[in-house]
C-alpha positions as CSV (number, residue, x, y, z in Angstrom):
1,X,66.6,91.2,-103.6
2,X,65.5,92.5,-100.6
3,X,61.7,91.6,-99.1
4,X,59.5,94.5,-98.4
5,X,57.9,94.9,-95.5
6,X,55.3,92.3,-94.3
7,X,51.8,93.0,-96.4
8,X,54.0,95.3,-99.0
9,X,54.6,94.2,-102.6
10,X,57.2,96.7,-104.4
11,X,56.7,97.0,-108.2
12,X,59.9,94.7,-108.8
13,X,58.9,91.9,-106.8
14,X,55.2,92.3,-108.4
15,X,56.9,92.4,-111.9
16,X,59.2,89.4,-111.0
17,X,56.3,87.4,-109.7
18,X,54.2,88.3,-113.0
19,X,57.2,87.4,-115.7
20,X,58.2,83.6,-114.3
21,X,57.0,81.0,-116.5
22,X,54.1,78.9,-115.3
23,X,56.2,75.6,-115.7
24,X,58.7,76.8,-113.5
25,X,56.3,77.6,-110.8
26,X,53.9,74.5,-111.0
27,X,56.5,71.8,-109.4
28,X,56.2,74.0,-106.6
29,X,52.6,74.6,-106.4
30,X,51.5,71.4,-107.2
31,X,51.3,67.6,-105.0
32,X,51.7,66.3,-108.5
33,X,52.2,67.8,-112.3
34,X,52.8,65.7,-115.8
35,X,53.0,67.5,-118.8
36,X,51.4,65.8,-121.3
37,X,53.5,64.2,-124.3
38,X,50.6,63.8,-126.3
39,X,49.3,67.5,-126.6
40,X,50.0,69.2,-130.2
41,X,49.6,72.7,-129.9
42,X,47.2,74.4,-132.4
43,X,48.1,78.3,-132.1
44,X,51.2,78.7,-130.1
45,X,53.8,76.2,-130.6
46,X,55.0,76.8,-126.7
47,X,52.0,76.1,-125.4
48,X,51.9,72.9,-123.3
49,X,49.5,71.2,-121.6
50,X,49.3,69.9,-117.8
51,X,48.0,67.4,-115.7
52,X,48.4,68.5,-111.6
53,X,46.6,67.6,-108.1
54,X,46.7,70.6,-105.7
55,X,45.1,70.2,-102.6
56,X,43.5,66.4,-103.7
57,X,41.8,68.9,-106.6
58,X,42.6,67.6,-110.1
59,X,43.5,70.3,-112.9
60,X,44.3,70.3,-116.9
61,X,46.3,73.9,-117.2
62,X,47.3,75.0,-120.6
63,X,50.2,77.6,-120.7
64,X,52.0,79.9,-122.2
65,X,55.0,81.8,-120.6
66,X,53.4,83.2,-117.8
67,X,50.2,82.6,-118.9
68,X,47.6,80.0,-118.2
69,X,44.2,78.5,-118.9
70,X,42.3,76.3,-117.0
71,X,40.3,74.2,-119.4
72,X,37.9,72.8,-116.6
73,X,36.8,75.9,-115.3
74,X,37.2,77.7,-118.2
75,X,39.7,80.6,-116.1
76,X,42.8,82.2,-117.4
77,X,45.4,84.8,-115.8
78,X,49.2,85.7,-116.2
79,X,51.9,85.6,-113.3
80,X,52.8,83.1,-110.4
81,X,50.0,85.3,-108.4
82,X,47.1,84.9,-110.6
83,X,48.3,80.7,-110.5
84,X,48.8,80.6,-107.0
85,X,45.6,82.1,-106.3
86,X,43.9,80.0,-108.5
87,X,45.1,76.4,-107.5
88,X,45.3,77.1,-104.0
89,X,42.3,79.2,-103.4
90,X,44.4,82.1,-102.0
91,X,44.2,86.0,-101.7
92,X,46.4,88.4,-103.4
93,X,48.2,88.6,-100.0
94,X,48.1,85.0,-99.4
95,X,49.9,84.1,-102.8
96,X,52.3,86.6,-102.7
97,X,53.1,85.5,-98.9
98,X,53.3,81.9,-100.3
99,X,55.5,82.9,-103.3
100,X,58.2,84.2,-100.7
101,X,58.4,81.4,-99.6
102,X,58.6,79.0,-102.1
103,X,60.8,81.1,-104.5
C-alpha cells in the first residue's frame, strides 16, 4: 500500500487503521502488556482483559476486536487511532504518523 502524502489519510488506510484488532496493536504501543488469565468475560466471550504501562502510566483495557474500554478512566473508542491517541496522549495526526511507523 502506498503512503499518502505527509498530513493525508486516504479512506483505505483510515479503514485499515480502524479494523486491526486492539491485541495486535498493543505489543506495539505498550512498554509492557499481560493479558489477564483470570478474566471471565460476562457479555462477549472475546472480550479480554489487559494489564499495560505506556509512558510509566499504568492501564486495565478491556477489548473487543477493535474496540476498547478503559476501565480506569471510564473511556472507550474503536481503531488503532482512537488507542493510540488514548495511551499516548496523541493527536489524530500524531497517531496516525506513529501508526506508519510502527505498522
Amino acid at each position: 500500500m502506498a503512503i499518502p502524502k505527509r498530513g493525508r489519510v486516504d479512506s483505505a488506510e483510515l479503514e485499515r487503521y480502524r479494523s486491526i484488532d486492539c491485541e495486535d496493536v498493543l505489543p506495539k504501543i505498550s512498554d509492557y502488556v499481560k493479558a489477564d488469565p483470570s478474566f471471565n468475560p460476562i457479555g462477549n466471550s472475546h472480550t479480554r482483559r489487559w494489564h499495560l504501562r505506556v509512558g510509566g502510566r499504568e492501564f486495565e483495557l478491556l477489548s473487543t476486536g477493535p474496540k476498547f474500554y478503559d476501565t480506569r478512566a471510564k473511556r472507550g473508542g474503536g481503531g488503532a487511532i482512537d488507542l493510540v491517541m488514548h495511551l499516548r496522549c496523541l493527536d489524530f495526526k500524531q497517531a496516525v504518523a506513529w501508526l506508519r511507523e510502527v505498522l
